[in-house]
OpenMM code with the backbone's topology and positions (N, CA, C; nanometers):
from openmm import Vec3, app, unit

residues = "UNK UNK UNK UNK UNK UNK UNK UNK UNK UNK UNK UNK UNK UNK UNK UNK UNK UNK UNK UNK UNK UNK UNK UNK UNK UNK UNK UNK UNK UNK UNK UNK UNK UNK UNK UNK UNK UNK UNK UNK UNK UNK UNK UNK UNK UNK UNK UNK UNK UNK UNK UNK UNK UNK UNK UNK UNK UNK UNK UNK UNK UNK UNK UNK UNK UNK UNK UNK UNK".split()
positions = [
    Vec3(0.9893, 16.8677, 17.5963),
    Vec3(1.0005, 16.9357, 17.4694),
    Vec3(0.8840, 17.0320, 17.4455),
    Vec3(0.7836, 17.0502, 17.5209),
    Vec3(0.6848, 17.0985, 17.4576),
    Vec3(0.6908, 17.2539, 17.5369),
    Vec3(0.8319, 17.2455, 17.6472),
    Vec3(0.8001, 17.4004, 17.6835),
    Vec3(0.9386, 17.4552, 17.5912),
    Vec3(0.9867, 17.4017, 17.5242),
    Vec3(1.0604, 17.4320, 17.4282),
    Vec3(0.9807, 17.4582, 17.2578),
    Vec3(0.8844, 17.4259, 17.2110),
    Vec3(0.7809, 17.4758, 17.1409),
    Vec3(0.7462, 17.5964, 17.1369),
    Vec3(0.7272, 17.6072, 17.3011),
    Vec3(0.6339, 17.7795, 17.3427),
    Vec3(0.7475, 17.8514, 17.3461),
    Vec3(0.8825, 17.8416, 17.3507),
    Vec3(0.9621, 17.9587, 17.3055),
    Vec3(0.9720, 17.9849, 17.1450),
    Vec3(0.9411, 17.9032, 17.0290),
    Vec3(1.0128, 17.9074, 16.9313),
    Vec3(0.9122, 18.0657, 16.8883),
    Vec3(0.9869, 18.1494, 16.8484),
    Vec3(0.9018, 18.2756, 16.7442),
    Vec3(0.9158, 18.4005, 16.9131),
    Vec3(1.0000, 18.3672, 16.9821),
    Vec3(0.9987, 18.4665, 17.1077),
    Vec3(1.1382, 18.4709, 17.0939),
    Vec3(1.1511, 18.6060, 17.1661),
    Vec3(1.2810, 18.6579, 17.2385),
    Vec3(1.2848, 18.6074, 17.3639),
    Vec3(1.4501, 18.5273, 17.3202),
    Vec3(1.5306, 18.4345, 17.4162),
    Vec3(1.6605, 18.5120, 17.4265),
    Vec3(1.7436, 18.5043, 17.5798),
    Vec3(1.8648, 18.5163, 17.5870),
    Vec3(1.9125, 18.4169, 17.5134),
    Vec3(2.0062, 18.4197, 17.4931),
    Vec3(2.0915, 18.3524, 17.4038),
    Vec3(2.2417, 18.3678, 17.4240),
    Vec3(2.3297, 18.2676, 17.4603),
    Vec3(2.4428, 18.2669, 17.4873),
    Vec3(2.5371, 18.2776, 17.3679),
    Vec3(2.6295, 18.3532, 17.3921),
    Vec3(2.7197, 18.3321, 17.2834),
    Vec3(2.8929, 18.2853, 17.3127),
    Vec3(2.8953, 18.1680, 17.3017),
    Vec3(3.0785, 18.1154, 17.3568),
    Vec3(3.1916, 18.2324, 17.3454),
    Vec3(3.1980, 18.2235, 17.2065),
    Vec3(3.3122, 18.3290, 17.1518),
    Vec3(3.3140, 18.4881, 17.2326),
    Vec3(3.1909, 18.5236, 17.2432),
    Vec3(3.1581, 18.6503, 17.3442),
    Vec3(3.1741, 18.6935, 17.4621),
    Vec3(3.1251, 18.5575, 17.4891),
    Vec3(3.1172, 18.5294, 17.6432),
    Vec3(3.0065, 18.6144, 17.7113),
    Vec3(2.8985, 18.6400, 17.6435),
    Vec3(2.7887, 18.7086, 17.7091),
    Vec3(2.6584, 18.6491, 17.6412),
    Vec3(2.5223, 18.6894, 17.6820),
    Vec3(2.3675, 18.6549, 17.6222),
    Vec3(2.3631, 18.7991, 17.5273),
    Vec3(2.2488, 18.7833, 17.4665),
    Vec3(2.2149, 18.8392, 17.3730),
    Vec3(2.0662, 18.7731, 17.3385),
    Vec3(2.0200, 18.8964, 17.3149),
    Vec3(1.8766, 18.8430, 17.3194),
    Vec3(1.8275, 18.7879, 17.1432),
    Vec3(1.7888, 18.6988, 17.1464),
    Vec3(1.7543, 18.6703, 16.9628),
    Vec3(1.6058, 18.6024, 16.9680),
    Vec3(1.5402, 18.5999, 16.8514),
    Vec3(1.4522, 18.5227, 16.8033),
    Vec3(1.4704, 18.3667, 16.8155),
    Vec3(1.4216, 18.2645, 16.8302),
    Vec3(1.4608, 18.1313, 16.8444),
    Vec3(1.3437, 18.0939, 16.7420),
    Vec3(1.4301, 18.0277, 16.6495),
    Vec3(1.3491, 17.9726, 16.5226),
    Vec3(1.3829, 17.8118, 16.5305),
    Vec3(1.2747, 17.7363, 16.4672),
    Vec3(1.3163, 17.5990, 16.4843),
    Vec3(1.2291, 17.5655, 16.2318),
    Vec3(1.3826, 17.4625, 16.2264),
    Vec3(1.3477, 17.4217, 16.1201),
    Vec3(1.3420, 17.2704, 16.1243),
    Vec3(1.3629, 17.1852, 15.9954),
    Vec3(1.3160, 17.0627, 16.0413),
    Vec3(1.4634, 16.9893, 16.0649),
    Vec3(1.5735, 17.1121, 16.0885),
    Vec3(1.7331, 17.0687, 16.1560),
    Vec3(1.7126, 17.0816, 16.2854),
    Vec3(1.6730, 17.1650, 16.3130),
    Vec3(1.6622, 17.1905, 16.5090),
    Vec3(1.6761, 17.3462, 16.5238),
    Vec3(1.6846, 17.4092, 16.6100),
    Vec3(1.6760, 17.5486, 16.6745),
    Vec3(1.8071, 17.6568, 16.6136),
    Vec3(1.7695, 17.7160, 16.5992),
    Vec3(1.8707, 17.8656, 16.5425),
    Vec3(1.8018, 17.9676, 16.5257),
    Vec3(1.8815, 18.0777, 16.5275),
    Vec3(1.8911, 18.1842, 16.5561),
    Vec3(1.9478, 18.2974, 16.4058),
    Vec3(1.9025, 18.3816, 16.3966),
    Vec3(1.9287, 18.4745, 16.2825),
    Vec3(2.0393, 18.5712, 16.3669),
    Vec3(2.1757, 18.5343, 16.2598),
    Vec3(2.3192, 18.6241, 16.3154),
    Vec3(2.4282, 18.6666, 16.1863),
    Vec3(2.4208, 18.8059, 16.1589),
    Vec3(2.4724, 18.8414, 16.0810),
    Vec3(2.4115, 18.8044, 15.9188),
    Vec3(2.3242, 18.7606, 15.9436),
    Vec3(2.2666, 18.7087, 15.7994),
    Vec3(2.2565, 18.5811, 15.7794),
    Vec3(2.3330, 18.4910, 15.8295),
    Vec3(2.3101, 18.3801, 15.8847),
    Vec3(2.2442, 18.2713, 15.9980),
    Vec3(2.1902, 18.1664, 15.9474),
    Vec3(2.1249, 18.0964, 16.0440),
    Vec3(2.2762, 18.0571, 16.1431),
    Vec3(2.2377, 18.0228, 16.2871),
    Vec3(2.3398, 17.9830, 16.3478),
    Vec3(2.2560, 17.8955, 16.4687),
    Vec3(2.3360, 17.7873, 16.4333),
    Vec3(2.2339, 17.6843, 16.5579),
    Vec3(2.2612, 17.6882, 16.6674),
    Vec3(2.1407, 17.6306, 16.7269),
    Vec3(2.1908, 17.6293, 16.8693),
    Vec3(2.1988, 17.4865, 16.9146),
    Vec3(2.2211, 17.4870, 17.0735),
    Vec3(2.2056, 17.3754, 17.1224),
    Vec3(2.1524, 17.4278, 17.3205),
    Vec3(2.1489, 17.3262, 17.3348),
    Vec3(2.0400, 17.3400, 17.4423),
    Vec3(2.1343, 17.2989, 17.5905),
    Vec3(2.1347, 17.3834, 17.6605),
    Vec3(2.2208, 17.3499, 17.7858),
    Vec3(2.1233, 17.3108, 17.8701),
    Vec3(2.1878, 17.1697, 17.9720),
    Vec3(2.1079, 17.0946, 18.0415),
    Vec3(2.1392, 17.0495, 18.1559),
    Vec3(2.0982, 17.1380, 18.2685),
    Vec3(2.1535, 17.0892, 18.4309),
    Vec3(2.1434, 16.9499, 18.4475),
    Vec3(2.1856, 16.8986, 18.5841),
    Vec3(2.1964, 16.7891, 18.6371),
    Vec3(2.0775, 16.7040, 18.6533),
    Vec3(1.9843, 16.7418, 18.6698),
    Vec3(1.8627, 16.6912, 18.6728),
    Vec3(1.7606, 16.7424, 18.5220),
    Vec3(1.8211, 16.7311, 18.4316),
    Vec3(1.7713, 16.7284, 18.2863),
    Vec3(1.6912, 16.7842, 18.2586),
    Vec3(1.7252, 16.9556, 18.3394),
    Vec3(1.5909, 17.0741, 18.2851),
    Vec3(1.7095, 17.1786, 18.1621),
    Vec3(1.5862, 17.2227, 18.0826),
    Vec3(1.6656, 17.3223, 18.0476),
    Vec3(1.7442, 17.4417, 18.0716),
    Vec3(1.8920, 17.4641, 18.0524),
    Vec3(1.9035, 17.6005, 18.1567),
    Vec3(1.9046, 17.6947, 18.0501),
    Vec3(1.9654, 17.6502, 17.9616),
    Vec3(1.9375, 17.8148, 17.8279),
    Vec3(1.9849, 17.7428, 17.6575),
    Vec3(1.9652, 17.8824, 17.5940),
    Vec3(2.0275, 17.8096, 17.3991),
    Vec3(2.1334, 17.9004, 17.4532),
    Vec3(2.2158, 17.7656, 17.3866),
    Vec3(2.3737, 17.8435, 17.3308),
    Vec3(2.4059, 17.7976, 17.1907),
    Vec3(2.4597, 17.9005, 17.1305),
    Vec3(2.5048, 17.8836, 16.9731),
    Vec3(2.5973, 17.7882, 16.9633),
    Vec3(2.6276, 17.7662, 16.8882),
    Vec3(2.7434, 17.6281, 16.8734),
    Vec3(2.8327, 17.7081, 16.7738),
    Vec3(2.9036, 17.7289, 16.7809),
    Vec3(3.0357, 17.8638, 16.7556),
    Vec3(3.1025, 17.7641, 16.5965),
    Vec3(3.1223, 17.7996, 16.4928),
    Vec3(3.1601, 17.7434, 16.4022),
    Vec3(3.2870, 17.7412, 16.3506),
    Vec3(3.4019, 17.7393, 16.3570),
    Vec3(3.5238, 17.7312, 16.4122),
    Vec3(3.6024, 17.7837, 16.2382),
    Vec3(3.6991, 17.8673, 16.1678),
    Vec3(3.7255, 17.9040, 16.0517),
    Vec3(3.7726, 17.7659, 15.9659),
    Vec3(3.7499, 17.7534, 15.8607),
    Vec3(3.8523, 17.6214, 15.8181),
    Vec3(3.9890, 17.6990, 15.7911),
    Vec3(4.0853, 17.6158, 15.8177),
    Vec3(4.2336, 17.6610, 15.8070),
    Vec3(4.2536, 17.5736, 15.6770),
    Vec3(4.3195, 17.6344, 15.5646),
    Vec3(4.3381, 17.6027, 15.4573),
    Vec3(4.4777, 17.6672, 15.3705),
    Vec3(4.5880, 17.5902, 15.4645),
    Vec3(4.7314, 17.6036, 15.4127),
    Vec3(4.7699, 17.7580, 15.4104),
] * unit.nanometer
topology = app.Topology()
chain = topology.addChain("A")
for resn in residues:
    res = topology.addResidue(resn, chain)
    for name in ("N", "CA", "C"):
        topology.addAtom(name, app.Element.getBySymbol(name[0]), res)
């Protein structure tokens, strides 16, 4: 966790699902966990993690519309 510290307040690629490409953003951490400033909104991330439990990158966690009749 602590080389995850030394990114927070830097430009990170940043994955985006829905896109399907990186994008470079700020990586902010609050006392929820890691996000990113998108469209005016905070948007979290989450942390992708190879086989042997290193970090490989942030990806946003895509927030899905509510469907409402």
């Amino acid at each position: 966790m602590n080389k995850l510290e030394k990114l927070i307040g830097t430009k990170q690629k940043v994955y985006y699902p829905w896109k399907q490409k990186f994008l470079h953003r700020v990586v902010h951490k609050d006392r929820e966990g890691y996000y990113v400033k998108y469209q005016g909104k905070k948007k979290r991330l989450r942390l992708a993690i190879n086989d042997f439990g290193e970090m490989v990158r942030f990806e946003v966690i895509h927030e899905g519309r509510d469907n409402h009749g």
